[in-house]
N, C-alpha and C positions, 0 to 999 in steps of 0.2 A: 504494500500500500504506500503511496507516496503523499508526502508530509504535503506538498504545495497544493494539493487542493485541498485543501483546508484555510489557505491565506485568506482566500475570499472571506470566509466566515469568521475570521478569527477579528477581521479587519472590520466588518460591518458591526462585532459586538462592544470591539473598541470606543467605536464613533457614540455608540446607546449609553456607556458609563462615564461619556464625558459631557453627555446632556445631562445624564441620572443627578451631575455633582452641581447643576444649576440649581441656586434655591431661589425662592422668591420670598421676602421676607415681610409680613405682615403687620407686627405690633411689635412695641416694646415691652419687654419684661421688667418690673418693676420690685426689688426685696429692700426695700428700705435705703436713706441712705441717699438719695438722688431723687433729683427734680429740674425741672426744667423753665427758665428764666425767658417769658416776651416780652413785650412792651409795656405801657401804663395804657390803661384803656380808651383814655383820654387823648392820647398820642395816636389811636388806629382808627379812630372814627371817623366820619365822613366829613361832618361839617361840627362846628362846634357848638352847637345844640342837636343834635342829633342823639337825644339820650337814652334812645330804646336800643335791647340788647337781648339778642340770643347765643347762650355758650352751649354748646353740644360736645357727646366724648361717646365714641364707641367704646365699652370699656367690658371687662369681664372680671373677674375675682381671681385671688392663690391664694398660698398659704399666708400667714400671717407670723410674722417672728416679736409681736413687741403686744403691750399691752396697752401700746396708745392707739389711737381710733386714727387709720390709717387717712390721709386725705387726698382726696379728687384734684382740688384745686384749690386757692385761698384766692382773696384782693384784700389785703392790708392797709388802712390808711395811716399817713407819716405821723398820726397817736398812737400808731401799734393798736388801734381798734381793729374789729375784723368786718368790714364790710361786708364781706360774702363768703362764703364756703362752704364745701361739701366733701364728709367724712362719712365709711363707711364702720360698724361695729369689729373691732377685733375678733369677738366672741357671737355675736348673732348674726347670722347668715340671711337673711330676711329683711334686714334694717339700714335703713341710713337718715344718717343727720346731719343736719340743716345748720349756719350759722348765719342770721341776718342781724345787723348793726351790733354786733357780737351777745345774742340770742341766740341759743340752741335747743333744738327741736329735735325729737328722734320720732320718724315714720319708719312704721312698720309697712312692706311695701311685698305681699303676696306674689307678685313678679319676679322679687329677687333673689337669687340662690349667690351669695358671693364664693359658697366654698364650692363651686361646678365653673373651671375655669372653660372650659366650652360654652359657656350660656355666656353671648356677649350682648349688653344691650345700647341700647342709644338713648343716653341722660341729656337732657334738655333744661335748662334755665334759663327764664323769660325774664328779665329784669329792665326797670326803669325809675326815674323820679318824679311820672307821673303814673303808675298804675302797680299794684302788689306784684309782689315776686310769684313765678310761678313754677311749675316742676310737672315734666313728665319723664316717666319711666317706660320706656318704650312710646306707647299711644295712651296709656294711664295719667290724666292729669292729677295734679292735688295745687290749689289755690294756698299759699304758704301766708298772705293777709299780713305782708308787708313791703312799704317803698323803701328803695337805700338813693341815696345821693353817692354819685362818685366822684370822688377827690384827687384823682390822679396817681390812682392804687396799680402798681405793675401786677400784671396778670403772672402769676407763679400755678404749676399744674404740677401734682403730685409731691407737694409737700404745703406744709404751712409757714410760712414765708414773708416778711418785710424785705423794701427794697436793698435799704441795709444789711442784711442778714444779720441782725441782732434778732433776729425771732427767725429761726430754723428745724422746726421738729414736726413732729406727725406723718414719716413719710409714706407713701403710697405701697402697696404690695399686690399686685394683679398686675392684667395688660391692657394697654388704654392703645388700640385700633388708631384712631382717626382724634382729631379734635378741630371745634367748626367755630368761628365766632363772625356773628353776623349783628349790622347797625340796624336792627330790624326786630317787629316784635314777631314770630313766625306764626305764621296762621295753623290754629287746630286741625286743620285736615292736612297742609304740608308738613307735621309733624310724622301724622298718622303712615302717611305716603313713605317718607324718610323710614321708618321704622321698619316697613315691609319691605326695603329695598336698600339693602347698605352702602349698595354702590351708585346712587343716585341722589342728586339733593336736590331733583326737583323733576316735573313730570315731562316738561321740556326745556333744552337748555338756551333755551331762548323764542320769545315771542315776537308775531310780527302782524301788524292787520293787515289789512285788505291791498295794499297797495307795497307789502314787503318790506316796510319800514317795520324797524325793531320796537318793542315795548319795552318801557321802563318795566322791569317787575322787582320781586321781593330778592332775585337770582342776583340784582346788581349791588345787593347790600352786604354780601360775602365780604367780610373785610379780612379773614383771615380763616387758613382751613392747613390744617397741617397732618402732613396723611400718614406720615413714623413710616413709609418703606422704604427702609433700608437695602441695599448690596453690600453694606459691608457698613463697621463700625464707626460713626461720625458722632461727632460732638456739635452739628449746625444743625439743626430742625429747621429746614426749608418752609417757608410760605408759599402754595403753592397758588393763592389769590391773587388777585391783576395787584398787590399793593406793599408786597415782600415784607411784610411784619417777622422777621427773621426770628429764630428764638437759638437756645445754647443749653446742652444738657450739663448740669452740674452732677459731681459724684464725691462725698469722701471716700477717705483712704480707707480700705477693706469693704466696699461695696461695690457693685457694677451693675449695669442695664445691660440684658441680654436681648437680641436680636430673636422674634420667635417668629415661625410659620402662622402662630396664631392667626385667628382675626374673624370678623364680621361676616356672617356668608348670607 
């Protein structure tokens, strides 16, 4: 039997394990330890009254290493008051709490499973200083029956955080997919729509009437959407909105942010 026909095959299986070694990387991993530094909110908005705001986070749960109440995100104002935040239960899997004008609220939330890192969902906060803050969990609202003023608090995601970092603790532990912030209050059924469709933020990516001229819609108020897929290990979290709201992952010494397949399907 001769060895050369077999080159062909030996060569087309080659070509298969060096596709196999392509990943596609999804979400960030998050065990304490590290968070992620944007702008003040004040600084991404559109116009400067423009005070309506949607933060969105495709996000899923892990293990939990600490027994502080891991957080989503903070806006800190230069009192070290806590504007806004959201933290999930170290010990209950079901719960998450709420911080508005530094009041804290725990909902218990039937939708959530945080110890099933495969259930990822899309967290929604509706904020303004003319109407209550609002919260959906997935398509699930809950009316939270309060307004914040914002003071020009930098948007910090997965720890709790001043610009200063004189306040740096509660870090996150799960994988947060995607994160979306819009100068816009988003409508109850675009939320619904989002929800059923992870890779979509809207039913069309744009409108036009009758004569093929574009429509302004809710689609142009994307002021920042930062989608964590990774090729390989960075420290820049790209903006990928018409408006480059850049951000920077921060890490101490003996922790790190893992790169997962995870994500939103």
């Amino acid at each position: 039997m001769k060895v050369w026909k077999y080159l062909p095959m030996l060569f087309f299986l080659s070509c298969i394990d060096l596709f196999i070694q392509e990943t596609q990387y999804n979400s960030l991993y998050f065990q304490g330890g590290s968070w992620i530094e944007l702008e003040r909110i004040d600084s991404m908005k559109l116009e400067s009254n423009a005070n309506d705001f949607t933060l969105q986070f495709w996000v899923s749960g892990g293990e939990v290493d600490t027994n502080e109440a891991p957080a989503l995100f903070s806006l800190i104002d230069s009192s070290d008051e806590i504007t806004l935040a959201l933290l999930r239960d170290p010990n209950q899997q079901n719960t998450i709490t709420t911080v508005i004008n530094s009041q804290s609220s725990k909902h218990e939330m039937s939708e959530l499973d945080w110890s099933n890192s495969e259930n990822f969902y899309l967290i929604s906060l509706l904020f303004s200083d003319g109407s209550n803050v609002k919260m959906y969990i997935d398509s699930t609202s809950k009316d939270l029956e309060e307004r914040i003023n914002l003071g020009g608090e930098k948007l910090i995601i997965s720890a709790m955080a001043n610009e200063e970092r004189t306040i740096l603790e509660n870090f996150w532990y799960g994988y947060i997919d995607e994160v979306r912030l819009w100068n816009t209050l988003l409508a109850d059924s675009t939320i619904k729509f989002q929800s059923k469709h992870p890779d979509k933020i809207g039913e069309n990516y744009r409108y036009t009437d009758e004569n093929g001229k574009e429509i302004d819609t809710y689609l142009d108020s994307l002021i920042g959407i930062w989608r964590l897929n990774f090729e390989e290990p960075n420290t820049a979290i790209e903006d990928d909105s018409a408006y480059d709201n850049d951000g920077i992952i921060y890490t101490l010494t003996g922790y790190s942010v893992e790169l997962s397949e995870k994500g939103a399907q």
